[in-house]
Each structure stands twice: as structure tokens, then as C-alpha cells.
C-alpha positions, 0 to 999 in steps of 0.5 A, a space after each residue: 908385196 908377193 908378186 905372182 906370175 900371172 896375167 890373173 893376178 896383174 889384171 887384178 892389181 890394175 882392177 884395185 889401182 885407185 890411179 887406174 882411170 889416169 890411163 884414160 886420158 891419154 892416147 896411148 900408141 896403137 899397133 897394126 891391129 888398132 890395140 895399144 901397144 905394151 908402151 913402156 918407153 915414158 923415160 924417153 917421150 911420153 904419150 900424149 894427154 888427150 886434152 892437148 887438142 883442146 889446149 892448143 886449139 885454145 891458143 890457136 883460137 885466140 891467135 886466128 881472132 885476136 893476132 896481136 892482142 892476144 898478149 894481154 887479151 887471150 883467154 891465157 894471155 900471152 905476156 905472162 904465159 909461164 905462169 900457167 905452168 908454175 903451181 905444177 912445177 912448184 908441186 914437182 919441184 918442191 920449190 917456191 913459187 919464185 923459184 921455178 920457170 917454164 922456158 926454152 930447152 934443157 941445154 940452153 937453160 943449162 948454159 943459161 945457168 952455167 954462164 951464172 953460176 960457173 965461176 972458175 977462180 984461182 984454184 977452184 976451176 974444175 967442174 965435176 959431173 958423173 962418167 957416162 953423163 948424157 952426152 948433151 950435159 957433157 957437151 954444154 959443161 965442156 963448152 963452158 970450160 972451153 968458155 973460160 980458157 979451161 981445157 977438158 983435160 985440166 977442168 972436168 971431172 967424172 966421177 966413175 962407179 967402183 971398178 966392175 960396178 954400175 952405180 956411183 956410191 954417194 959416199 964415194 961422191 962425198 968422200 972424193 969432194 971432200 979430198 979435192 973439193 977446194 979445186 972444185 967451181 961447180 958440180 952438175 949432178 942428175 936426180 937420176 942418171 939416164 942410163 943406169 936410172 940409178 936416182 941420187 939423194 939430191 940433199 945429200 949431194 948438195 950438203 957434200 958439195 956445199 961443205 967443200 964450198 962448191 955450187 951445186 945444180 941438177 939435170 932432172 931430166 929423169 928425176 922431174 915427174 918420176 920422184 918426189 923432189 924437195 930442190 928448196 929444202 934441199 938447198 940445191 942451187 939450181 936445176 934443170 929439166 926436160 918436159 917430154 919424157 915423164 911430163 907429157 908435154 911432146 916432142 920439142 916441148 918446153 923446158 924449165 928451171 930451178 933458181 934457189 931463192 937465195 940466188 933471187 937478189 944476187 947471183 954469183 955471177 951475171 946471167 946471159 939477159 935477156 928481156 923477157 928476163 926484165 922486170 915485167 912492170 917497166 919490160 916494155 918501156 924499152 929501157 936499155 938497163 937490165 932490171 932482173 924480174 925476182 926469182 927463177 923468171 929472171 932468168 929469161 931470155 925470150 918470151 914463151 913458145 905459147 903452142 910448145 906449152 900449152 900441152 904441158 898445162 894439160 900434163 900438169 894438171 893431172 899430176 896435180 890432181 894424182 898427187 906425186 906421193 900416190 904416183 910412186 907409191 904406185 910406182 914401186 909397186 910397178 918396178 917391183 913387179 918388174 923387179 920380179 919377173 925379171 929375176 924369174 927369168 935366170 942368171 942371163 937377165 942382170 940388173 944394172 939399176 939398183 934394186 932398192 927402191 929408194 933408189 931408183 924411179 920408174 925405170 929398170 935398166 938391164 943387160 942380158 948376158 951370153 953363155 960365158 956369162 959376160 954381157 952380150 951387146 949382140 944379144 940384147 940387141 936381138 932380143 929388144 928388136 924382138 920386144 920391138 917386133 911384137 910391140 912391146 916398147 922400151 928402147 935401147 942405149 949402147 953398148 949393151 943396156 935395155 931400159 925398160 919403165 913403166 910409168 904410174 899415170 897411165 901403165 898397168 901391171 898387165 904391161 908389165 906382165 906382158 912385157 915380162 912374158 915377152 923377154 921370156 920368149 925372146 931369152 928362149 929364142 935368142 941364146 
């Protein structure tokens, strides 16, 4: 596409998009004057879907009416709440049905799925994730090792870019492992990594960990919504995800997870049960064995927090109707654009996230430099407080890196625009 640098053009994009009328139905931040703010901070919390009310209002309905029996009486009865959520992971995903469920939070459905699938034996004892991985994952795969008698030190591995790079290059991956992947139990990989945005070719992870005998599961915290994924015909074993960044579903919302079908019988290892987990036809016999419920759903631990899920049936339904080839087909047109303004702005502005398409989703991150031409922690952080100021929103992740995404469902090329007309007053303001 020939971008122009103009707001006449952007506004004429947003006049043509046929995913235009989405951005309606959301309650996008307002500022001080009641106008929205250029919001383009998705990959971090997305704004609310204006049906949310409507749906937990629902639940909480049929809580005040029916107490107690609103398990097997609510208009969405409670027991089997999750699988309100399951056709719309399935589509995200690019899994079977069996294969995906809505429950807790990322990190716990992390260490729910490293307690499985983590299996240090003789040699094989490390467990490898990307450097900078997000503090959380590498919290919860170091506990894992500690769990084991593994120190860090002897278990984890993090595979770092090239020396004066930004992204790992998945020959590196693929070279690296198939040197030392004899040694290797597990790798946990992100769809995309959260800092850079850089996004992974989730195939061609799992084939370079699988040849060298490892498992191989995803964080999609940032993938998940964002791009289009295929975790069955992948063969990833499993993943991961967050639902209040480009889900939609709120602050605290439900999480969920991946199991490949193929684990569905027998897994590597036992799982930390729990009943909800138990086959659903004898679960309230109250029975001390442990049945496994078939697929990802056995994974359970506890029943579904009904009002943190219900808004995720109100996001779901729209990506469904909006169709995830449509959305990053809008998508690239968004960054591009992005892309565009940004390389307008001089040598000061550089671009961490890569700048090919396919290899990256909704999210640009950059650093800006200082008159030496070395990045500037100093100054980004200025000129994201000015951003701020003047109510564009994105955010900023230390030492140096903005993180900047606009989101198909409800952005416009007009937001961008505006965005990149704001860095442009910033960058002469802040030297």
C-alpha cells in the first residue's frame, strides 16, 4: 500500500474499512474533555465490549433468583460454564474442541501444564525459554526447576539474539537445539515475545524441539487474538494464554489453555487434579479416585469464576463474527501505516520489532536514540510521558522500549495517524 501522511487519507482508510462499525461496540477511554483518547495500549488491557453489562448482569440475575440452582438452572448453567467459551478458543486457536479450555490464570495454567509436561530425566533436565522472557514465565519455570532439585544455574536455558540484535532468529533456535537438545525436558516459547513483539513461527518451533525429543508448549499471551494460530496442526503440545490484553475479557479475567489431542489419554506425567477435572458423569458422586475429564478440560482444578467469564463471551462472539483472516488482514494495513510514520520521523526513532510482516502482529515496539545515536532511556521516557499528556496511550517497558499497537477490532488509521503526528511534536521537543 502507498501510505500518505496525511489525516485526509487516514480518515479515508477508516471510511473504506469494511471492519469499521466493530469499533462501536466497545467503550473506548475517554479524556478530560469526554472525547476518546487515541487508545493504543490493547496489548496491555483491552477496552471493554459494550455487551459485557448485558452478560454478567445475566449471571447476576440468575444468582439473586435461583442461588444454588442456578448450576443446572441459569440461562448459562454454571457446571458446564467453560464451554461457553469453547467454539471461540477453538477458532483462535486452531484447535479441536477437546483440545482447548477457559479456566484460572496464565501462571497457574502454566504450572499446571509444567507440573505435566516437565519431566527432567537423566540428561534431559534443562528447560530453555527465550532471554527477557516475561518475568512471570520465568518465575513459574525456575520454581518448576527448584521443584525438582534442579538449580537455575544447572536447568534453565535462555536463548538470547545475536550480539547488537533484538530478535532470536529461529535458525539460531533450530541450530542450538539440535546441538544440545539431547539435554533439553521442555521448552516454553511465546507465540510472540512481549517486549520486542517480535512473533515466532509456532510450527517450526515445535518441529526443531520435537526432532530433538523435547516438549514443546507456548505463552500466547500476546499471540492469542493478535494472529492467526493453528496449535493443532502444529502439533504444539501445549499453551497458554491471558484474556485481558487482545481478548477483551477485563482486568483479572479468565485465562485458558491448550492440551494437544494426542495428550488427551496419556499425558507424560500426572497433573496437579482437581475435581472439576473429573469426568463430568460421575464428578458429583464424590468418589475418591481421579477420572480425567477427555481433553484439555481435564486439566481443571476448580469450577469457573462465572462473573470473570462471562465478558469473554461477549469478546468471543465478535471475533467470530469479524473472522481472525479479516483482522490481520486489517491488521498489517494498521502497522504498516504505523511502520510508515514512524520511518518519516528520522534516524532517532529505531525499530525494535521486525519490519516484516509476517513476523510480527498488531504491536510495533521502538527505542528512540540520542544525539550520539545510542538509545536514550532518558528520552523515550520523555517523550511517552508526552504521548501521555496529550492522551495518546500506549505504554513503556524498561530499559528503553515504547510499545506502541493498534488493534483491528476497534482502532482506526486516524489513531495512528494522530499517534504519529504526536511523536512528531515530542521528537522536536525532546532532544
Amino acid at each position: 500500500m502507498n501510505y500518505e501522511r496525511t489525516l485526509r487519507f487516514a480518515r479515508e482508510l477508516d471510511r473504506t474499512d469494511p471492519l469499521r462499525a466493530f469499533r462501536e461496540r466497545f467503550a473506548m477511554p475517554v479524556g478530560k474533555d469526554g472525547t476518546p483518547l487515541v487508545y493504543l495500549c490493547g496489548h496491555s488491557l483491552g477496552p471493554m465490549p459494550l455487551t459485557v453489562r448485558a452478560e454478567i448482569n445475566q449471571e447476576l440475575d440468575d444468582w439473586a433468583t435461583l442461588a444454588v440452582m442456578g448450576h443446572e438452572h441459569a440461562r448459562r448453567p454454571w457446571i458446564p460454564y467453560h464451554e461457553n467459551l469453547t467454539s471461540g478458543l477453538q477458532h483462535l486457536c486452531g484447535a479441536q474442541a477437546n483440545e482447548v479450555v477457559a479456566m484460572n490464570s496464565l501462571t497457574i495454567n502454566l504450572h499446571l501444564m509444567l507440573a505435566t509436561f516437565f519431566k527432567p530425566q537423566g540428561r534431559r533436565r534443562k528447560l530453555v525459554i527465550e532471554a527477557g522472557a516475561f518475568p512471570s514465565d520465568r518465575h513459574a519455570v525456575v520454581g518448576q526447576l527448584e521443584w525438582h532439585g534442579i538449580s537455575e544455574r544447572d536447568g534453565l536455558v535462555e536463548l538470547a539474539p545475536r550480539e547488537g540484535e533484538d530478535l532470536v532468529r529461529e535458525e539460531d533456535f533450530e541450530r542450538w537445539m539440535a546441538a544440545h537438545g539431547d539435554e533439553v525436558a521442555l521448552v516454553l516459547w511465546p507465540g510472540i515475545q512481549y517486549r520486542t513483539a517480535q512473533a515466532f513461527d509456532v510450527g517450526r518451533i515445535v518441529r526443531a524441539g520435537h526432532r530433538a525429543g523435547a516438549i514443546v508448549g507456548f505463552d500466547l499471551a500476546h499471540a492469542i487474538g493478535n494472529i492467526p494460530l493453528t496449535l493443532h496442526d502444529d502439533d504444539a503440545d501445549f499453551a497458554v494464554w491471558c484474556s485481558y490484553k487482545y481478548l477483551n475479557a477485563g482486568p483479572g479475567a479468565i485465562g485458558g489453555a491448550f492440551v494437544h489431542e494426542r495428550h488427551a489419554e496419556k499425558a507424560p506425567g500426572g497433573r496437579l487434579a482437581g475435581w472439576w477435572g473429573h469426568e463430568i458423569a460421575t464428578r458429583f458422586l464424590m468418589e475418591p479416585g481421579f477420572r480425567a475429564e477427555h481433553g484439555a478440560a481435564g486439566w481443571q482444578v476448580s469450577n469457573p469464576p462465572v462473573l470473570a467469564a462471562a465478558p469473554l463471551i461477549a469478546s468471543l462472539k465478535m471475533f467470530e463474527e469479524a473472522g481472525m483472516d479479516r483482522l490481520r488482514e486489517k491488521s498489517l494495513a494498521l502497522t504498516g501505516y504505523l511502520e510508515f510514520l514512524l520511518a518519516g520521523l528520522g534516524e532517532d526513532v529505531r525499530l525494535v520489532t521486525s519490519s516484516e510482516p509476517a513476523a510480527r502482529g498488531c504491536q510495533l515496539s521502538f527505542r528512540l536514540l540520542d544525539a550520539n545515536a545510542r538509545p536514550s532511556s532518558a528520552r523515550g521516557r520523555g517523550v511517552f510521558e508526552w504521548l501521555l499528556a496529550r492522551e495518546v496511550i500506549c505504554d513503556w517497558r524498561e530499559p528503553d522500549i515504547i510499545r506502541i499497537s493498534p488493534i483491528p477490532l476497534y482502532n482506526t488509521f486516524e489513531d495512528v495517524f494522530r499517534c504519529g503526528e504526536q511523536l512528531e511534536q515530542a521528537l522536536r521537543e525532546i532532544a
